[in-house]
C-alpha positions in Angstrom: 35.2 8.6 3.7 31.7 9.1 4.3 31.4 12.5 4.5 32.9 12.5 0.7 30.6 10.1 0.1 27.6 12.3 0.8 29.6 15.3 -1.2 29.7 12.8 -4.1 26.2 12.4 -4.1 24.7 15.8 -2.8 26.6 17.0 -6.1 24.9 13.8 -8.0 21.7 15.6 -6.9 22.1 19.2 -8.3 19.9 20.5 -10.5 21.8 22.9 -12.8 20.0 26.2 -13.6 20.8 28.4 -16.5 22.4 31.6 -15.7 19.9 34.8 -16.1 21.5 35.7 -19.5 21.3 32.3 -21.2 17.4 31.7 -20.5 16.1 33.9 -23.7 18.4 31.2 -25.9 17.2 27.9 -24.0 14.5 26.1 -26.0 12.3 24.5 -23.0 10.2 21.2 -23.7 6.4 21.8 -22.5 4.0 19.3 -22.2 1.5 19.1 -25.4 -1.7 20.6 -24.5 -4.5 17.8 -23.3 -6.6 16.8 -26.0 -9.8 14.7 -25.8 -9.5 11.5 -25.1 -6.3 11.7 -23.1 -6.7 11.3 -19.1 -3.8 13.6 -17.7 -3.4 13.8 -13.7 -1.0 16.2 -12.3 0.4 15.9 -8.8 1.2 18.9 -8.5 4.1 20.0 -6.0 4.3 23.0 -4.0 6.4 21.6 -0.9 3.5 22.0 1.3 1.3 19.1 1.2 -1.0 17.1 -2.1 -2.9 18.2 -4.2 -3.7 16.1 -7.2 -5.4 17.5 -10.5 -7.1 15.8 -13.2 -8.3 16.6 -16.6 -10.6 13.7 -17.9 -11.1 12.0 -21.3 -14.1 14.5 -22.3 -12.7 17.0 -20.2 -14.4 16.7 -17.2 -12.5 18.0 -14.5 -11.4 17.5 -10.8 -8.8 17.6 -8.0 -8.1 15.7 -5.0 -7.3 17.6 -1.7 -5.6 21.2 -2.0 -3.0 20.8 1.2 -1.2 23.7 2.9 0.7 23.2 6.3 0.9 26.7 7.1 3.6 28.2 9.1 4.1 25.5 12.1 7.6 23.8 12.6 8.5 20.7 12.2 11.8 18.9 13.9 12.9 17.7 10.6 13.4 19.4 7.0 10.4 20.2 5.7 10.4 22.1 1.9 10.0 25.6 1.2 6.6 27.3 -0.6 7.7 26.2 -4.1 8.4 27.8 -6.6 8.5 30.7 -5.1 7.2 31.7 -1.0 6.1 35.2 -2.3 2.5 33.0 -2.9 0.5 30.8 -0.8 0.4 27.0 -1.9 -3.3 28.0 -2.7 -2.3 30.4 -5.6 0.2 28.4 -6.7 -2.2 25.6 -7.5 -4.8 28.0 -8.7 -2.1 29.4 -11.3 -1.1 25.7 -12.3 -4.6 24.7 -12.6 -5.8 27.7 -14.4 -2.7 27.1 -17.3 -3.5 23.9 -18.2 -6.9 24.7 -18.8 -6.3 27.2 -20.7 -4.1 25.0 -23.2 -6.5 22.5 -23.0 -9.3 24.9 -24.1 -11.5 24.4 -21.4 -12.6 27.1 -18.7 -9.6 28.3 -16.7 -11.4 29.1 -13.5 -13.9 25.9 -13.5 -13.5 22.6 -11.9 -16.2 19.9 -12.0 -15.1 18.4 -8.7 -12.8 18.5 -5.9 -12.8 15.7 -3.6 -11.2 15.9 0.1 -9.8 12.5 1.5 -9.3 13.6 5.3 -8.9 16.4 7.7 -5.1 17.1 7.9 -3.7 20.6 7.1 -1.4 18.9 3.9 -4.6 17.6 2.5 -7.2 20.6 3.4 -5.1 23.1 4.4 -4.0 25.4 8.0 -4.8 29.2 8.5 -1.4 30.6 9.3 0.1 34.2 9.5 0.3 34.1 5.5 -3.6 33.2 4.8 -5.7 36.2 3.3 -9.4 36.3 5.0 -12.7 35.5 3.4 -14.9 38.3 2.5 -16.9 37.5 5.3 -14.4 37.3 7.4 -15.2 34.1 9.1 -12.3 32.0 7.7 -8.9 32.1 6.5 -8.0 31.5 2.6 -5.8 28.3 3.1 -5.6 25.2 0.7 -8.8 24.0 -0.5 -11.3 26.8 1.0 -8.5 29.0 -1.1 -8.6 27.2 -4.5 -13.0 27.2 -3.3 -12.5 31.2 -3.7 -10.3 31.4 -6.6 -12.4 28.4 -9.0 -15.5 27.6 -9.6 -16.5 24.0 -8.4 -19.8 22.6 -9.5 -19.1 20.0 -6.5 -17.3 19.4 -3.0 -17.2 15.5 -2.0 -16.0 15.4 1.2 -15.6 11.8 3.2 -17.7 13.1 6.1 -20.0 16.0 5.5 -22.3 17.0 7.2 -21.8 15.9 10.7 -17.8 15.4 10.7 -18.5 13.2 13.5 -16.9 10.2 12.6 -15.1 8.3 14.5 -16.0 11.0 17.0 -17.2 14.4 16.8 -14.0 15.5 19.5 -11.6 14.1 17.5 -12.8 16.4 14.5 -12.3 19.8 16.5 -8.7 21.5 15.1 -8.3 24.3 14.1 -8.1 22.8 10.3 -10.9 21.4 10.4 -13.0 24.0 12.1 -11.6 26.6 9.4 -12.7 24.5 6.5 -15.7 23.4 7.7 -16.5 27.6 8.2 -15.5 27.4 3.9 -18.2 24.6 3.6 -21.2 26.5 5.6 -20.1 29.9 3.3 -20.0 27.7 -0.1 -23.2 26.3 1.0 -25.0 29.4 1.8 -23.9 31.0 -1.6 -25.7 27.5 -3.2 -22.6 25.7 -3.9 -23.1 22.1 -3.8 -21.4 19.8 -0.7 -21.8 16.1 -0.2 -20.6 13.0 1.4 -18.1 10.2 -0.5 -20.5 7.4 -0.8 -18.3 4.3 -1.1 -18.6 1.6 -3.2 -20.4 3.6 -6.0 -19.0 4.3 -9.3 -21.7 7.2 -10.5 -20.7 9.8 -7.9 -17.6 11.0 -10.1 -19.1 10.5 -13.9 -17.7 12.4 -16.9 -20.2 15.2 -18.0 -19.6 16.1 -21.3 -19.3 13.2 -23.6 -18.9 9.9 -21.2 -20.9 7.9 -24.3 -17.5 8.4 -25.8 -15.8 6.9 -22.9 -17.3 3.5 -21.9 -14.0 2.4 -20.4 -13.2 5.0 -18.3 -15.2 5.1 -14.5 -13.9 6.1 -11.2 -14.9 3.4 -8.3 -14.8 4.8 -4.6 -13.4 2.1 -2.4 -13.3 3.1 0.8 -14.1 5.8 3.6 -14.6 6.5 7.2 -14.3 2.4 8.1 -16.4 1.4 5.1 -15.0 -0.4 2.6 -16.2 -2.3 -1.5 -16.9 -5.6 -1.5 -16.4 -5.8 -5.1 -19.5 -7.0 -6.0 -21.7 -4.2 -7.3 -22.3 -1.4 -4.6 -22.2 -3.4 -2.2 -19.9 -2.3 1.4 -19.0 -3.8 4.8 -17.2 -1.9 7.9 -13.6 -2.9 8.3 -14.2 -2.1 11.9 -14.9 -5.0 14.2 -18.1 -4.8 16.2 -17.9 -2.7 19.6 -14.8 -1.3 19.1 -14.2 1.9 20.9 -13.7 4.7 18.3 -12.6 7.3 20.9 -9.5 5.0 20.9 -8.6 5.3 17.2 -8.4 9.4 16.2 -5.7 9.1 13.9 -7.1 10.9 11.1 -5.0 9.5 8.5 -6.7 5.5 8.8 -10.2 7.3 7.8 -9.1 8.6 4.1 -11.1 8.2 1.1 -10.0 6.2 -1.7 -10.7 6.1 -5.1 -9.8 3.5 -8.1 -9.8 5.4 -11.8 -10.2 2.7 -14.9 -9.3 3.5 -18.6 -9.8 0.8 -20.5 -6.4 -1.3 -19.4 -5.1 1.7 -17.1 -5.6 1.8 -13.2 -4.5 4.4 -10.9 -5.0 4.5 -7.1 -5.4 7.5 -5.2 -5.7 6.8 -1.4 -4.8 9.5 0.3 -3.1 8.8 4.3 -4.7 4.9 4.5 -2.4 3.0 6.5 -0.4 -0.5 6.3 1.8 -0.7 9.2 -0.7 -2.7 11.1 -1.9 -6.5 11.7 -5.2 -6.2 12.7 -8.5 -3.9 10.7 -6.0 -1.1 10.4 -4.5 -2.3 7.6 -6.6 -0.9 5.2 -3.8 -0.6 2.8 -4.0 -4.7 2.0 -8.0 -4.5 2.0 -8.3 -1.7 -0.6 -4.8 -3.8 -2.6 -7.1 -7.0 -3.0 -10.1 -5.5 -4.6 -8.0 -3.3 -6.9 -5.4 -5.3 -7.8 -2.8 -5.0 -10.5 -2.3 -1.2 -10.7 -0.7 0.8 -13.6 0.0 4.1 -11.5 -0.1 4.3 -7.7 -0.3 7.3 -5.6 1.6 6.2 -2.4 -0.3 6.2 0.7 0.8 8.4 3.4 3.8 10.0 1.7 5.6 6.5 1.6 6.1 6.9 5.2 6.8 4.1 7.4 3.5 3.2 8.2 2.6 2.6 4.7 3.5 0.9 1.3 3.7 -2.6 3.4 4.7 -5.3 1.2 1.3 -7.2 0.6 -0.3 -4.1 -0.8 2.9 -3.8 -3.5 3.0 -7.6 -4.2 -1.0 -7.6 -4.5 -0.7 -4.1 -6.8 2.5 -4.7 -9.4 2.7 -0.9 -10.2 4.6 0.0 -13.0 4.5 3.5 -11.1 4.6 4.8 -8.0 4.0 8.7 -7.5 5.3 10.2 -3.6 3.9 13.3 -2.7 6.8 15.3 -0.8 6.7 17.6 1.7 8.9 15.9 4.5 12.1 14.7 5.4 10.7 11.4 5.8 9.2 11.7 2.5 9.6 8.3 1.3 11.3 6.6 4.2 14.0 4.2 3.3 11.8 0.8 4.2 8.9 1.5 2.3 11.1 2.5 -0.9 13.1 -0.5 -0.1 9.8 -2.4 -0.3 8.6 -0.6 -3.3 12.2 -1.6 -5.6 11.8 -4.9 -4.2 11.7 -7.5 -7.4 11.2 -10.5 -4.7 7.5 -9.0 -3.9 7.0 -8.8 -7.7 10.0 -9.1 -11.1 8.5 -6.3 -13.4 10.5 -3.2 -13.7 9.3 -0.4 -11.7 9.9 3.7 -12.1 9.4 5.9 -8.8 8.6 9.6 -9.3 8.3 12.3 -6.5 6.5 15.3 -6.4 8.4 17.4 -4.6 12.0 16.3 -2.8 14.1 17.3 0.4 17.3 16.7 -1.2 18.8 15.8 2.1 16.7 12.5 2.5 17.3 12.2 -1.0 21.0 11.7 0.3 19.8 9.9 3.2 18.2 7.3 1.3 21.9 6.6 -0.8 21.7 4.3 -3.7 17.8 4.1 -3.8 17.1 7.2 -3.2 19.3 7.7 -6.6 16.8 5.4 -8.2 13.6 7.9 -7.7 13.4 9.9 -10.8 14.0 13.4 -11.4 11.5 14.9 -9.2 9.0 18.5 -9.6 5.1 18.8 -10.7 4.6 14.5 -12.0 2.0 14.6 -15.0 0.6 11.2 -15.9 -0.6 11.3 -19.1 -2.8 8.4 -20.7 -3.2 7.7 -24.3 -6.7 7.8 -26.0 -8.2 4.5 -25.0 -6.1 3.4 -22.2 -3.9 1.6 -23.4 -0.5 3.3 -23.7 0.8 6.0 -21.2 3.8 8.6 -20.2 4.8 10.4 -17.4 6.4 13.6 -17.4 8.0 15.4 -14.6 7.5 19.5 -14.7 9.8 21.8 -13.2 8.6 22.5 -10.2 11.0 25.6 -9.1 10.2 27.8 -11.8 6.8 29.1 -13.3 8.0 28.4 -16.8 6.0 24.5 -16.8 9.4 22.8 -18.6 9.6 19.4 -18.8 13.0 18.5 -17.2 12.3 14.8 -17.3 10.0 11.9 -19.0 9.3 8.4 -19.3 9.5 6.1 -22.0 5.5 5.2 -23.1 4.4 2.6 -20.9 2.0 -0.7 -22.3 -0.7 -0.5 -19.6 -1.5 -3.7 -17.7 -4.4 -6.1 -18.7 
């Protein structure tokens, strides 16, 4: 009885593909080029770790993280290089980048900033057998130090450049991290520009072409490397209690950078891996909830995995979206998307998106995991003002940018 069951829904799943001959007759949705005044950010899914790109309301320009796991294995499912593994994730954001610009009308090969929440190899990317070299030949091409070659950015922020010694220089020495930090030295030594997330400031990510147009729209940095907002001007306090031995608490993921976008009556959180599975100053997922509070759009921490998405930083939040980035079998897990449907910690309806899916967990996860939408590349696209937005969901197997699925236009919260 089961086992039909999961036929019954692994067919439920399918995404039905035209057959070669039929594609010249299909008429394909795109999305409507950016214009100014709308704030589009594209997670962008190539099955091997984030990478979040945004297009501004006067065009400014930025991403967040540039992952690429490289060729390890993993005990569970992990997805392919999507669309296609005849590229590195690195092109493949490159290429996605670079077409949206171009419809936009702004420089295809130029990003204003690109802003790196921590050190793991799905947020920075892993040299693997695949990377290409640097010219120099001191570092591999992987992720971010590949999108670094392949665009110009005006600005790296990185949450803890120069010394990378936080909590402790040893727990900063992988191979990752080394690699990148190679990429940094060469940026720096060709004059490209490097510095360290300052938390609680809102001037460190500005618009730069017309933000007099804009006064609604800033981008707040919450919290980094133990430090978090107090919500009162720039001011910060550590999250850490006093004498606590840092040697003790490597986990790379509790360290991320975070960062709270405003348009008018829109909010989106991006927060990278912070983590909510804990009862004591680890929970950094209910500190950064309470200063940000209702939340239009929310980038799940840590994949949705079990450690994250507790249910104080949902009931505190009331997203009217949640975004998963996917790479993983336990991409959500089935508690925290429990959490995240659950109209007890808050009534409002809800939509869940994921960029990127193992179909497999999709089945795992049964009737709720029927409830995430349609998944591929998830664009967020906000309305002039702030006050209205849409989410579309791009085909993410093909390199044709449909749109295979989209929301009704959303009233953003006051």
């Amino acid at each position: 009885m089961f086992a039909a069951f999961l036929m019954f829904m692994a067919a439920a799943c399918y995404r039905e593909l035209p057959f070669p001959d039929d594609e010249e007759e299909q008429s394909v949705e795109t999305l409507p080029a950016w214009q100014k005044g709308y704030l589009d950010i594209h997670h962008i899914s190539t099955g091997r770790g984030d990478c979040t790109f945004m297009i501004l309301p006067d065009g400014t320009t930025m991403m967040v993280d540039a992952g690429d796991l490289g060729s390890g294995t993993y005990t569970q499912e992990i997805m392919n290089r999507i669309p296609f593994s005849s590229r590195t994730p690195g092109e493949w954001i490159v290429r996605y980048v670079s077409n949206y610009l171009t419809e936009a009308g702004l420089d295809s090969r130029h990003l204003d900033y690109l802003m790196v929440t921590h050190y793991h190899n799905d947020h920075i990317g892993m040299p693997s057998n695949y990377s290409i070299p640097s010219t120099n030949g001191k570092y591999q091409m992987a992720g971010v130090s590949y999108v670094g070659n392949f665009l110009n950015i005006d600005e790296i922020v990185d949450r803890d450049y120069p010394d990378f010694s936080y909590p402790t220089t040893a727990a900063l020495q992988k191979k990752e991290i080394e690699n990148y930090k190679e990429y940094l030295k060469d940026r720096v030594e060709k004059d490209g520009k490097v510095t360290k997330f300052k938390v609680g400031t809102d001037s460190q990510f500005v618009l730069k072409h017309a933000p007099a147009d804009f006064p609604t729209f800033s981008i707040r940095n919450i919290y980094s490397s133990g430090t978090i907002w107090t919500g009162e001007e720039d001011k910060t306090r550590s999250v850490v209690p006093a004498g606590t031995d840092l040697s003790q608490h490597g986990n790379e993921n509790l360290w991320s950078s975070v960062i709270n976008l405003q348009y008018g009556d829109f909010d989106y959180h991006c927060g990278g891996d912070i983590l909510g599975g804990y009862s004591d100053w680890r929970n950094v997922e209910s500190a950064v909830g309470a200063l940000i509070g209702e939340t239009d759009v929310y980038n799940c921490d840590h994949h949705a995995y079990s450690d994250a998405m507790n249910p104080e930083v949902i009931a505190l939040t009331t997203p009217q979206v949640f975004v998963i980035p996917v790479w993983d079998y336990f991409h959500p897990e089935p508690e925290p998307l429990v959490r995240m449907l659950d109209k007890e910690l808050y009534p409002s309806d809800r939509l869940v998106f994921a960029a990127g899916m193992v179909e497999s967990n999709r089945i795992r996860l049964l009737e709720d995991g029927q409830k995430i939408q349609p998944d591929g590349h998830i664009v967020v696209r906000v309305y002039e003002g702030g006050s209205t937005f849409q989410v579309f969901v791009v085909n993410d197997r093909t390199t044709t940018f449909d749109v295979v699925h989209k929301s009704e236009k959303l009233t953003s919260n006051k």
